[in-house]
LUMNU-178580 format. One record per residue: residue in one letter; residue number from 0; x, y, z of N, C-alpha, C, CB in turn. Coordinates in Angstrom, 3 decimals. Glycine has a CB too. Layout:
N
{A,NUM,{X,Y,Z},{X,Y,Z},{X,Y,Z},{X,Y,Z}};
...
***
This chain:
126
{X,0,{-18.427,9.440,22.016},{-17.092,8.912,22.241},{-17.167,7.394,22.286},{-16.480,9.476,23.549}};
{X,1,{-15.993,7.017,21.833},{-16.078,5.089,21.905},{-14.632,4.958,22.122},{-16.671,3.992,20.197}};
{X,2,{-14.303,4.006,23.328},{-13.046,3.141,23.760},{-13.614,1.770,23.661},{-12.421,3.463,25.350}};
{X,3,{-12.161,1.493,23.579},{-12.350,-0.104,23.291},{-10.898,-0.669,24.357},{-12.154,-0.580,21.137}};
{X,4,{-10.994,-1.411,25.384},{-10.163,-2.281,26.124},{-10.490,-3.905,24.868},{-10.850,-2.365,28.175}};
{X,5,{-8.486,-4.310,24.561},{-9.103,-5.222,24.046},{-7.732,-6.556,24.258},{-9.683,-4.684,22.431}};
{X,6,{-8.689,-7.883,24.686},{-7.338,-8.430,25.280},{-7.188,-9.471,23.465},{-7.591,-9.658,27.370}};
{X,7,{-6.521,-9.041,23.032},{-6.072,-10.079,21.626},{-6.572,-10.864,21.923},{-4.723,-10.576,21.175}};
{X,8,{-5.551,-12.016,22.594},{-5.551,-13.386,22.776},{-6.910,-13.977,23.174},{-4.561,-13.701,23.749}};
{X,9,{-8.244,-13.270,23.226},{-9.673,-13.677,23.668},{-10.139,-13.078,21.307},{-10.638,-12.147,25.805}};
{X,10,{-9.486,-12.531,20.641},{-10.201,-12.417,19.468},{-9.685,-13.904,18.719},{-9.820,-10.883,18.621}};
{X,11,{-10.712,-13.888,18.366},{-11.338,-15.529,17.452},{-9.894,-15.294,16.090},{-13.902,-15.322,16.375}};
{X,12,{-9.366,-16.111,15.499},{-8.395,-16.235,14.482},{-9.159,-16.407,13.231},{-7.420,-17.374,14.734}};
{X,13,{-8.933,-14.977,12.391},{-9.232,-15.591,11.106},{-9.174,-16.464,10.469},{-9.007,-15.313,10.547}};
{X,14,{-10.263,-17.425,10.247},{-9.696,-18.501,9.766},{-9.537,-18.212,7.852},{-10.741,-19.857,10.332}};
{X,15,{-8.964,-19.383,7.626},{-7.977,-19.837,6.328},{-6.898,-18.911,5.897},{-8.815,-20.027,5.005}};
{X,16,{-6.449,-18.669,6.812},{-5.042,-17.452,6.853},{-3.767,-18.739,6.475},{-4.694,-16.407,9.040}};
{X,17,{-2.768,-17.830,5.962},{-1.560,-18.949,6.134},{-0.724,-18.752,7.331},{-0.524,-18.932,4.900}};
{X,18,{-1.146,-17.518,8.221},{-0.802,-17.541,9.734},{-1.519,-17.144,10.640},{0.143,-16.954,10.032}};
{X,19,{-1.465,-17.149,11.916},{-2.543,-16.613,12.680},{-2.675,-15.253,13.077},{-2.603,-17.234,13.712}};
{X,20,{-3.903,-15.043,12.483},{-3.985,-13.606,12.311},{-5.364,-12.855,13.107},{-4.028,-13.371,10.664}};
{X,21,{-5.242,-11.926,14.357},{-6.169,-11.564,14.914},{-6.435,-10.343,14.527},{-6.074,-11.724,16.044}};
{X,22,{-7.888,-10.054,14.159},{-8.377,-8.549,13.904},{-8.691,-7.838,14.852},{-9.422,-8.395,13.175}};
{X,23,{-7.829,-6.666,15.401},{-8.364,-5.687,16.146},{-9.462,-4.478,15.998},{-7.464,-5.261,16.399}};
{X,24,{-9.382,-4.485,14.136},{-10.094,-3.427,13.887},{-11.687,-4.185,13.606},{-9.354,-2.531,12.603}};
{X,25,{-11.524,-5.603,13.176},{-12.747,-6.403,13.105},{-13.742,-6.540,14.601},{-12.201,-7.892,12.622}};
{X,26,{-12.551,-6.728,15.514},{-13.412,-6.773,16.846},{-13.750,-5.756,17.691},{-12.906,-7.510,17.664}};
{X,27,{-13.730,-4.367,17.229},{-14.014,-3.096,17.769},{-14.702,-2.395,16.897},{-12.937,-2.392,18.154}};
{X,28,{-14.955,-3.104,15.642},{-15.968,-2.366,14.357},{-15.406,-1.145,13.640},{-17.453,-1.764,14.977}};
{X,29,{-13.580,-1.502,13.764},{-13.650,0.097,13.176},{-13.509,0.010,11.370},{-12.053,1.173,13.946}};
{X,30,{-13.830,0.778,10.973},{-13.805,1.291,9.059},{-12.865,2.126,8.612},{-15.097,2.173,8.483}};
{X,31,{-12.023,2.617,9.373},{-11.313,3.507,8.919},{-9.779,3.179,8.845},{-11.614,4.565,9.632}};
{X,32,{-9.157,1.993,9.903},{-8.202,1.612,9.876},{-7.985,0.003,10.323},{-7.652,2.518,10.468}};
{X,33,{-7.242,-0.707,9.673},{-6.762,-1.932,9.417},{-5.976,-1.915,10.514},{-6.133,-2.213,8.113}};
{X,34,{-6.181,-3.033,11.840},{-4.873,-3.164,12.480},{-5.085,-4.554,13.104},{-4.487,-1.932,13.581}};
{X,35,{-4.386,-5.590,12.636},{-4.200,-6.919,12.880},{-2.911,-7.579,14.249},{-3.825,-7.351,11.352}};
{X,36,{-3.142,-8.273,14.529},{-1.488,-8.743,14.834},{-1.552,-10.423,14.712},{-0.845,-8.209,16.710}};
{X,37,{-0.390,-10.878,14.095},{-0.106,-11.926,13.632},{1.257,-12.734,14.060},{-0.202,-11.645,12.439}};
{X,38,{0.825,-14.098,14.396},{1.622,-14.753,15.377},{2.066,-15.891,14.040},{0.672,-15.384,17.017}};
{X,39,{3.492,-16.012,13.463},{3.931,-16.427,12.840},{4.954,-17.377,12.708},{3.941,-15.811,12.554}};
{X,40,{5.007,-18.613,12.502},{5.085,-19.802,13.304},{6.364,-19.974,11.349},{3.004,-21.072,13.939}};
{X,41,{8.008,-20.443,12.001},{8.949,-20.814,11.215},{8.278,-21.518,9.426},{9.783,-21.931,12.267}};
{X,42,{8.425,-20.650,8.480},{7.731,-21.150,7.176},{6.384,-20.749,6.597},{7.592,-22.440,7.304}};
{X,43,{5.821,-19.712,7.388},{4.577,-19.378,7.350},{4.747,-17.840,6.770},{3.856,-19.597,8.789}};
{X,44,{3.508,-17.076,6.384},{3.643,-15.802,5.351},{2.303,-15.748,5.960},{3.959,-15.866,3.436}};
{X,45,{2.596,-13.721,5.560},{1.271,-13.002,6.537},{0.007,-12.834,5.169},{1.871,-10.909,7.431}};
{X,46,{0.933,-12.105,3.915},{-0.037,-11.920,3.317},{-0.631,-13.529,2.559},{0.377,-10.724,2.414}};
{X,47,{-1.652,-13.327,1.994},{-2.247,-14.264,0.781},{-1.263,-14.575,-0.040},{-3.345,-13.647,-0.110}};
{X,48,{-0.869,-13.621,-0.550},{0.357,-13.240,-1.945},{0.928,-12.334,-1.420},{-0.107,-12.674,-3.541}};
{X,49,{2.244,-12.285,-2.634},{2.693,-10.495,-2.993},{2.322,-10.038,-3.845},{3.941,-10.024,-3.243}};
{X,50,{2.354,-8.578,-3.068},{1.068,-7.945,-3.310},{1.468,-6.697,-3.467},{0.003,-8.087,-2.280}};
{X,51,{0.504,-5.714,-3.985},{0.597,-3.741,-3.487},{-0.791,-3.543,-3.113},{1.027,-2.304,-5.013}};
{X,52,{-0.683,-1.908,-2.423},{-2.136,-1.481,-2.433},{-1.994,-0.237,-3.057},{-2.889,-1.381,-1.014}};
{X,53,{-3.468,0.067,-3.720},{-3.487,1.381,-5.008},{-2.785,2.142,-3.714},{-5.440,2.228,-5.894}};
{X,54,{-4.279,3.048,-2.546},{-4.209,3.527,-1.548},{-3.295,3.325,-0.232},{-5.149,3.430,-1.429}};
{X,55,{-3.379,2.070,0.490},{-3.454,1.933,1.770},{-1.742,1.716,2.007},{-4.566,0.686,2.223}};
{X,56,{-1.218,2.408,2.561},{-0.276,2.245,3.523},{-0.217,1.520,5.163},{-0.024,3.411,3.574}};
{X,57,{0.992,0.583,4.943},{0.702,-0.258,6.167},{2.506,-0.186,6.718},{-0.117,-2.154,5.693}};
{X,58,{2.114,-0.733,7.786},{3.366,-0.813,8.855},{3.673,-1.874,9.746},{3.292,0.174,9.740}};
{X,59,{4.450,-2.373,9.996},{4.436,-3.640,10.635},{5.545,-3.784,11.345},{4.300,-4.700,9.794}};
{X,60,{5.289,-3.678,12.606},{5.651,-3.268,14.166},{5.714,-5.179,14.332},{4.045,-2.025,15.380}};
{X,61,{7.584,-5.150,14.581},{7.755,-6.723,14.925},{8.065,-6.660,16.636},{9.265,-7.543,13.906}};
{X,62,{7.098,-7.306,17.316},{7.338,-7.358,18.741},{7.979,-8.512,19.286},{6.185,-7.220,19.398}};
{X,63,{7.906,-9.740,18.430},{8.967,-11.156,19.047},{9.618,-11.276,17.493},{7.893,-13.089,19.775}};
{X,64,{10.373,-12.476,17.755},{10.951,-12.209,16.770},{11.693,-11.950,15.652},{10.904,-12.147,16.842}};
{X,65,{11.816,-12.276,14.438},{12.225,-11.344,13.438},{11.488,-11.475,12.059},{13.682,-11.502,13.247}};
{X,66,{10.982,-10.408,11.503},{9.726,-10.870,10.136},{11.016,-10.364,8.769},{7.544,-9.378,10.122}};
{X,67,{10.639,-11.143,7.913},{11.601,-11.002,6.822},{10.476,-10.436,5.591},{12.498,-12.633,6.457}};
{X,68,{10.630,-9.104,4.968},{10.274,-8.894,4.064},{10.605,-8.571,2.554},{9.906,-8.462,4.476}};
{X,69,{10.265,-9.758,1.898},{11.064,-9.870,0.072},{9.792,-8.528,-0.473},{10.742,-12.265,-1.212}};
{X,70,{10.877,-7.306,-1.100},{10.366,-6.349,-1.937},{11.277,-6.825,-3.425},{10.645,-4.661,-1.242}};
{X,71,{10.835,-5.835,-4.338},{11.528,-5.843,-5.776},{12.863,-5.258,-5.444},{10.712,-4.911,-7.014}};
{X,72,{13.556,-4.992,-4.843},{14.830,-4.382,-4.502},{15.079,-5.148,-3.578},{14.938,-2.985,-4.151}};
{X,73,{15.002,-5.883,-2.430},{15.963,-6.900,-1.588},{15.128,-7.254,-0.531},{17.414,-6.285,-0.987}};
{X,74,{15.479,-8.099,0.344},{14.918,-8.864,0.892},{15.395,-8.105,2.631},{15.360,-10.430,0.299}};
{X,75,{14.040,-7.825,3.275},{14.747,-6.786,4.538},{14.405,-7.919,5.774},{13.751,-4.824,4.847}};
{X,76,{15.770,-7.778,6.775},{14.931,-8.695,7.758},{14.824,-7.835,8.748},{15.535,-10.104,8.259}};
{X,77,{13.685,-7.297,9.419},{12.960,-6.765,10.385},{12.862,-7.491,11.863},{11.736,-6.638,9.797}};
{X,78,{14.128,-6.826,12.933},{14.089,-7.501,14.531},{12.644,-6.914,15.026},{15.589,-6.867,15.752}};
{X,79,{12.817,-7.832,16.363},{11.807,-7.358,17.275},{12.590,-5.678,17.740},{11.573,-8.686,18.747}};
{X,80,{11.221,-4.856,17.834},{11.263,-3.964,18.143},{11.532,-2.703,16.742},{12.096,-4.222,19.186}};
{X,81,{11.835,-3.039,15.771},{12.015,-2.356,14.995},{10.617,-2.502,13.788},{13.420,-2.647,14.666}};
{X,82,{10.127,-1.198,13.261},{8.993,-1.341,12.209},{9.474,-1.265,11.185},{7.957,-0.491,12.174}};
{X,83,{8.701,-1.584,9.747},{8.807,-1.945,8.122},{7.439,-1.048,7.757},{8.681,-3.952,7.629}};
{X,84,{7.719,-0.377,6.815},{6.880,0.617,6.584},{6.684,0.533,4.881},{7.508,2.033,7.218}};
{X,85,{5.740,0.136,4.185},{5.362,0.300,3.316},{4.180,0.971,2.242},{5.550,-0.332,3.438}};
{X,86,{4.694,1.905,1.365},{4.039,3.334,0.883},{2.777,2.607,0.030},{5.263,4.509,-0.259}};
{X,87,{1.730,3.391,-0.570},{1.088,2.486,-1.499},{1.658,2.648,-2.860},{-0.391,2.702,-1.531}};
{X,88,{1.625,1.209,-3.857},{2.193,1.252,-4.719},{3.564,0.247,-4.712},{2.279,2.511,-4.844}};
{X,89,{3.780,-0.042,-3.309},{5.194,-0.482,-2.688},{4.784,-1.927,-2.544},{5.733,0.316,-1.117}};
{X,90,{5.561,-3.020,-4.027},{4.841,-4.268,-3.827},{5.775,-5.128,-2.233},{4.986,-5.290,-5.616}};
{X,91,{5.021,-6.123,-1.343},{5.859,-6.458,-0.756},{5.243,-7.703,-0.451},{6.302,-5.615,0.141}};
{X,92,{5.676,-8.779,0.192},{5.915,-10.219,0.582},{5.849,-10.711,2.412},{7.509,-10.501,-0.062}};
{X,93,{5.469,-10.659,3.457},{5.817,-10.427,4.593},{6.561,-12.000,5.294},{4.478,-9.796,5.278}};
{X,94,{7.305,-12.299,5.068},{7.321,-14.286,5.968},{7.976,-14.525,7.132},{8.198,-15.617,5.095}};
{X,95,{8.353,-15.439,7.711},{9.348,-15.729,8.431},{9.934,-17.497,7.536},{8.705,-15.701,10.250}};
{X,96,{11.516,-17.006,7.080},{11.886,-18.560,6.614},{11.658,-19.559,7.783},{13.552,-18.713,6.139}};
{X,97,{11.933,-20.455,6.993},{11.933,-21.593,7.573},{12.543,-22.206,8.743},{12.173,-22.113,6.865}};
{X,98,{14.052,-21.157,8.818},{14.746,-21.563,9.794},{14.853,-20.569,10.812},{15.889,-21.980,9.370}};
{X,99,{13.747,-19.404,10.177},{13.869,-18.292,11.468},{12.889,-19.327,12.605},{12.952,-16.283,11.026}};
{X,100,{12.428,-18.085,13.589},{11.543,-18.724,14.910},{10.396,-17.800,15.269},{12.505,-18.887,16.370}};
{X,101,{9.697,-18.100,15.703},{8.127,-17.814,16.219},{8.236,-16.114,16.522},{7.637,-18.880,17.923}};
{X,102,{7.675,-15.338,15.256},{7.480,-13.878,15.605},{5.761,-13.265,15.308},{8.676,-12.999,14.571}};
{X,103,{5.900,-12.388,16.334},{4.788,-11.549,16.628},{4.874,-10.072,15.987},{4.678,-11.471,18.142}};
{X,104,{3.507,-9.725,15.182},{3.767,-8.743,14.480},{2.559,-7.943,14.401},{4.286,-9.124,13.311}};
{X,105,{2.669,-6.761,14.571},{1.386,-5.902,14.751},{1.625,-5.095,13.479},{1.250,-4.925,16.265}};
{X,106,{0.768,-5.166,13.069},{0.342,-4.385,11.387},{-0.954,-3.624,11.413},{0.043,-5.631,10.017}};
{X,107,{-0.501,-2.634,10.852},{-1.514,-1.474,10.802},{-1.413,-1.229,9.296},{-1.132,-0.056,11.801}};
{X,108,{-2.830,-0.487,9.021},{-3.193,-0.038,7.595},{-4.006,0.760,7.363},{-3.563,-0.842,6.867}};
{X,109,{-3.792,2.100,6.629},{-4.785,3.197,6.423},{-4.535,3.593,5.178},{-4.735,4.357,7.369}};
{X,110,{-5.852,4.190,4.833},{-7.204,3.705,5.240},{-7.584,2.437,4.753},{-8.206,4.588,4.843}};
{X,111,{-8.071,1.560,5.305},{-8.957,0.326,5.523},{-10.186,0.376,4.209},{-9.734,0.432,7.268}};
{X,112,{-9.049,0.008,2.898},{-9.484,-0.364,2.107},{-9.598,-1.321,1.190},{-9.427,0.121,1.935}};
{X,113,{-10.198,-2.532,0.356},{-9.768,-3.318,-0.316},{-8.893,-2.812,-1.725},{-10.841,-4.049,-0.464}};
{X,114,{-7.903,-2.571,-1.952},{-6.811,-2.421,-3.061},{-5.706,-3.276,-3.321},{-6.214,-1.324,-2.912}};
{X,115,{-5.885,-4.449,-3.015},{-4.587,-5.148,-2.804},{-4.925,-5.989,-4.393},{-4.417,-6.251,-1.050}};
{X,116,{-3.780,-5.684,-4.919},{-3.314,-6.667,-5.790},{-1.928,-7.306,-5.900},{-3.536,-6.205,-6.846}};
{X,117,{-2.316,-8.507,-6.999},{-1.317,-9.153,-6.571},{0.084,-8.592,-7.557},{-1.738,-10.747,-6.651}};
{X,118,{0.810,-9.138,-7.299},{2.561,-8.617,-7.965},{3.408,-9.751,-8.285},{3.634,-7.706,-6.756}};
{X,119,{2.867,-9.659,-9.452},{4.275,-10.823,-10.238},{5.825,-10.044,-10.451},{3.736,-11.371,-12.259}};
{X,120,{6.305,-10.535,-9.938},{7.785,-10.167,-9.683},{8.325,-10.308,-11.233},{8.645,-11.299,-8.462}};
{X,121,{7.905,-11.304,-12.235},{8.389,-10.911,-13.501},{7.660,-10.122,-14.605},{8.730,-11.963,-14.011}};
{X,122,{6.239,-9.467,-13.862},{6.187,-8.547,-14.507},{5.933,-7.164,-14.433},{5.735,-8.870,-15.009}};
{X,123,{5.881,-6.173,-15.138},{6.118,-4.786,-14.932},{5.740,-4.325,-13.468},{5.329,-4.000,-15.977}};
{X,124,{6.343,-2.931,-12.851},{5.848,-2.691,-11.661},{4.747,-1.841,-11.659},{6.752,-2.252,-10.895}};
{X,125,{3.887,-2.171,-10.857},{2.740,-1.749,-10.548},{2.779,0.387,-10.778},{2.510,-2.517,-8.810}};
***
């Protein structure tokens, strides 16, 4: 059996992120599932790019807040307390504009695999 007590705010920040992004699954060693949370400061974006994954389905649980996510069909804005759920295959964008304010976002992903590519919006869908 393995538990893990884990206080975030003591895990080290990935660095060269375009926001601050703490690994929960990095600092408990797990392989099987992706679960980050990311503190996102007015003008800033979670992923690298937009993107899809072949496999991995992710979710993103906004706890302060509000995270705005641009898909190929419209642009969703996600309050605190409410999740964004995206299938694999499902290209998406995660940000907060410029004139939103400081949100907190817990993102999960299974299975915890590298598949992410990127998604040009002018060309064909993935």
């Amino acid at each position: 059996m393995g538990y893990h007590h884990v206080d975030v705010a003591d895990i080290e920040p990935t660095p060269d992120r375009p926001s601050t992004k703490r690994s929960i699954s990095d600092a408990c060693g797990l392989d099987r599932l992706a679960a980050h949370v990311y503190d996102v400061v007015p003008g800033e974006k979670i992923p690298l790019a937009y993107h899809y994954h072949d496999e991995q389905e992710e979710v993103f649980y906004v706890t302060v807040g509000e995270l705005h996510v641009q898909t190929p069909d419209a642009e969703y804005a996600v309050p605190a307390g409410d999740a964004f759920v995206c299938e694999p295959e499902s290209p998406q964008f995660a940000f907060v504009p410029e004139d939103g304010q400081q949100t907190t976002v817990f993102v999960v992903g299974a299975p915890a695999v590298d598949d992410v590519h990127p998604y040009e919006p002018d060309a064909e869908e993935p």
